[in-house]
matplotlib code that plots the C-alpha trace (Angstrom):
import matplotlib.pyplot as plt

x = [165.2, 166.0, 169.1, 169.7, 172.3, 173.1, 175.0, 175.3, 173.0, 169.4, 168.1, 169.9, 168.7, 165.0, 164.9, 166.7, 164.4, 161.3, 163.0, 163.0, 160.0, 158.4, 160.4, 161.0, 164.7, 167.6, 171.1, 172.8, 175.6, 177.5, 178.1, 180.2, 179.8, 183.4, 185.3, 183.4, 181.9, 178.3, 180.4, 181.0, 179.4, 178.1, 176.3, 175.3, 172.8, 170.6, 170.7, 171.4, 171.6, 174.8, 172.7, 172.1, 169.6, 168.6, 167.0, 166.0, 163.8, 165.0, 160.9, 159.6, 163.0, 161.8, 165.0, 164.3, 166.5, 165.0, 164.6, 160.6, 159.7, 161.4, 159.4, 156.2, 157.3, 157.7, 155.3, 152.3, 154.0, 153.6, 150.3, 151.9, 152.6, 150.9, 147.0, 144.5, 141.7, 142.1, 142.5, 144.8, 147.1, 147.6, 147.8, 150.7, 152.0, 151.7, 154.2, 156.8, 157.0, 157.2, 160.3, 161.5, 161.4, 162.2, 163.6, 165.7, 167.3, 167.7, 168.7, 171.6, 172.2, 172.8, 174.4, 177.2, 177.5, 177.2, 178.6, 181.0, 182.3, 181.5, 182.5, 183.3, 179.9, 178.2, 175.5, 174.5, 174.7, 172.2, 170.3, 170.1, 169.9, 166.9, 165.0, 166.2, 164.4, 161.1, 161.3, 161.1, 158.3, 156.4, 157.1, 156.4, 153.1, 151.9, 152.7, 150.7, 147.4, 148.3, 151.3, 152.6, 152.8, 149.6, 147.5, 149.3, 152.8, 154.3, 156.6, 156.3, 157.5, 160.4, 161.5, 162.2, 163.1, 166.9, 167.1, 166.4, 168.3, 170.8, 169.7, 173.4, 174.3, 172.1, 172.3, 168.8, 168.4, 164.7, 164.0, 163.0, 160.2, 158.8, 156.6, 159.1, 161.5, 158.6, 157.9, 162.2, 162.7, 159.3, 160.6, 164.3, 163.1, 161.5, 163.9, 163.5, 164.6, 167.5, 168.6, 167.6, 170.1, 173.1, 172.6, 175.2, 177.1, 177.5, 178.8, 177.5, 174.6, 171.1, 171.7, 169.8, 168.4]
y = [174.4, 170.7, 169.5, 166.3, 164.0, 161.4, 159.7, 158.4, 155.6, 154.7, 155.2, 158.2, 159.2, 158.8, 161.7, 164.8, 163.7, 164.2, 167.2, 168.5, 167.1, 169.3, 172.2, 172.9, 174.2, 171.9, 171.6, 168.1, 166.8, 164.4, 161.1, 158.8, 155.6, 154.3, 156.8, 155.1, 158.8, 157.2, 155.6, 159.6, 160.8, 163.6, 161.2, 158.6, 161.7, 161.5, 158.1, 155.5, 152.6, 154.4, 154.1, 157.4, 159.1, 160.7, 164.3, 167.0, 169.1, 172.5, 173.5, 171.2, 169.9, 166.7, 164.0, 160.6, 157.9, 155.6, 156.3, 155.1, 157.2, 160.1, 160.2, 159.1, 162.2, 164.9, 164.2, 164.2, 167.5, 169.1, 167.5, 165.8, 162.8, 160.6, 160.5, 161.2, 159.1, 155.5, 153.5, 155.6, 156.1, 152.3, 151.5, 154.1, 152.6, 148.7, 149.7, 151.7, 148.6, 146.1, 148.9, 148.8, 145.0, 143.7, 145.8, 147.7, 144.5, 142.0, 144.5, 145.3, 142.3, 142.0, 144.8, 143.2, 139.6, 140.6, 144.1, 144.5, 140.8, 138.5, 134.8, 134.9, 133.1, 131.8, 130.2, 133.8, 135.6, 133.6, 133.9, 137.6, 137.6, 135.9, 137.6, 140.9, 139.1, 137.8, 141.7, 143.5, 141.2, 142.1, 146.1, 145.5, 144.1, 146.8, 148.9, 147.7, 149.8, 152.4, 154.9, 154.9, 152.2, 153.6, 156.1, 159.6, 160.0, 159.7, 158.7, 154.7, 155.9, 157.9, 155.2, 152.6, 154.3, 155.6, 151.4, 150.9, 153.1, 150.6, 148.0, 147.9, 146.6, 144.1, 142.5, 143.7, 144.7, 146.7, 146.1, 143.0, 145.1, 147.4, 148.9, 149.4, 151.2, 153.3, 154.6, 155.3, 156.7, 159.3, 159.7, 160.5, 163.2, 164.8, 168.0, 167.3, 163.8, 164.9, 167.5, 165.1, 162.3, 164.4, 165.4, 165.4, 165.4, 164.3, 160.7, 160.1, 160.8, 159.0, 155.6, 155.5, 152.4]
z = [92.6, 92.7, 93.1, 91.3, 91.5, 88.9, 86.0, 82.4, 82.7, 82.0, 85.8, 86.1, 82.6, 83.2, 86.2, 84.2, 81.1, 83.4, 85.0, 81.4, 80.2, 83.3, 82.5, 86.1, 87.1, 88.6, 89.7, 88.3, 90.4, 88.5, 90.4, 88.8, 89.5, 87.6, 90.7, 93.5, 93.8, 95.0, 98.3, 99.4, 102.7, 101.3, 98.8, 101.0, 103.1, 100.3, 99.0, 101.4, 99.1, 97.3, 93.8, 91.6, 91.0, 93.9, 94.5, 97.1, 96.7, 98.2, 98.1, 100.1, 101.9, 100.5, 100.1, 97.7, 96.3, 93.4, 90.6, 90.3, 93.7, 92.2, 89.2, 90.8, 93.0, 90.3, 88.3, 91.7, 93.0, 89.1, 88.0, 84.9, 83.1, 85.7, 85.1, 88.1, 87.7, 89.1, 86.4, 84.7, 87.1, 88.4, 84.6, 84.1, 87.7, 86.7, 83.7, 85.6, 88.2, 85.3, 84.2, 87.3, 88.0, 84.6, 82.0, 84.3, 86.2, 83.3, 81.1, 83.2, 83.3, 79.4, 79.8, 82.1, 80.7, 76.5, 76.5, 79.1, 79.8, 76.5, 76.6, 80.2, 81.1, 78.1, 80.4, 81.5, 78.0, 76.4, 79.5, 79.8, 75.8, 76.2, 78.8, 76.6, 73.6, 75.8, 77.4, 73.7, 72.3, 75.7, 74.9, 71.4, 71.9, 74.4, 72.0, 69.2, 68.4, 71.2, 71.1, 73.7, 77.3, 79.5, 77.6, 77.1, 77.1, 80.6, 83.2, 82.3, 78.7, 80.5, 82.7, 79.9, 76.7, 78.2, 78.7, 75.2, 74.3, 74.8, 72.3, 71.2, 74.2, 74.6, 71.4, 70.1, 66.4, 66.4, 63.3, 65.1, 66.9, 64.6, 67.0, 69.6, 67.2, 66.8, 70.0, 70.6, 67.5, 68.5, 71.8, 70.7, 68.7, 71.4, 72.5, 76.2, 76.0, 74.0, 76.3, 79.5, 77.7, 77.8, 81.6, 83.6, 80.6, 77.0, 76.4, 72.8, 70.2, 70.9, 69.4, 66.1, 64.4]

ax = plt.figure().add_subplot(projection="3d")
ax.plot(x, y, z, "-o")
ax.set_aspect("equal")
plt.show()
């Protein structure tokens, strides 16, 4: 059993859509972020940087906070989603880290300046809008002539689709990036991701295009 602890976000997202992808049996603690809840002791033991997700893994007694290490995590321990030869794997690795160190910061950051606080900081919308845009022509072209980010479906694919998912937010029409649109609207379908979405709770349908 794995206990999880997360949110209603993307990063907390990614996690309980690999836990389900994997099939393999977890408790979800609800964290929420908008309470302060991720400032709790009891939190803090497993993720010292106060950020969801986090896991331990009551098999191994193993304890990890971020999100990428997690997933890197599950998917060595089960054999899955992460490919063993070489090339493979660092290819699959090179586009989690580009998740993790682009889409997942600017992205958020679109998230906070165009969704959450327009016309407060012009200067930093169109920046963030922009990076958004220079981001989805980057996935789109990746994902011309291949299905899906690094060969088979895997954990790169389930660390950026629950950001995408947020196209709304950031201003993004995908029409724009017909092969982006897709590779969500595949991965939406996919009865794991939908169950992995709603975890710790349902907020809202997938967004559709």
């Amino acid at each position: 059993m794995i206990d999880l602890w997360t949110w209603t976000t993307p990063n907390g997202r990614k996690v309980s859509i690999l836990l389900e992808e994997l099939s393999l049996p977890y408790r979800a603690h609800a964290v929420d972020i908008t309470q302060g809840e991720q400032f709790e002791p009891a939190f803090l033991a497993v993720s010292p940087n106060n950020k969801i997700p986090a896991i331990r893994d009551n098999e191994t007694g193993i304890a990890l906070m971020e999100s990428g290490a997690i997933m890197v995590y599950l998917a060595e321990k089960s054999g899955r989603f992460l490919p063993s030869d070489l090339e493979g794997r660092h290819r699959a690795l090179e586009w989690l880290m580009w998740q993790m160190g682009g889409i997942g910061p600017m992205l958020g950051q679109a998230h906070h300046f165009l969704h959450f606080n327009p016309g407060k900081a012009p200067y930093a919308e169109e920046r963030f809008h922009g990076e958004a845009q220079r981001l989805y022509g980057v996935l789109d072209r990746r994902l011309d002539e291949r299905a899906y980010l690094a060969g088979d479906y895997g954990i790169a694919d389930m660390a950026t689709w629950p950001w995408i998912s947020r196209f709304e937010w950031q201003r993004i029409d995908l029409n724009d990036y017909p092969n982006v649109k897709r590779w969500y609207k595949e991965i939406a379908a996919r009865s794991a991701v939908q169950r992995g979405y709603h975890c710790p709770k349902e907020v809202n349908a997938i967004p559709q295009p």
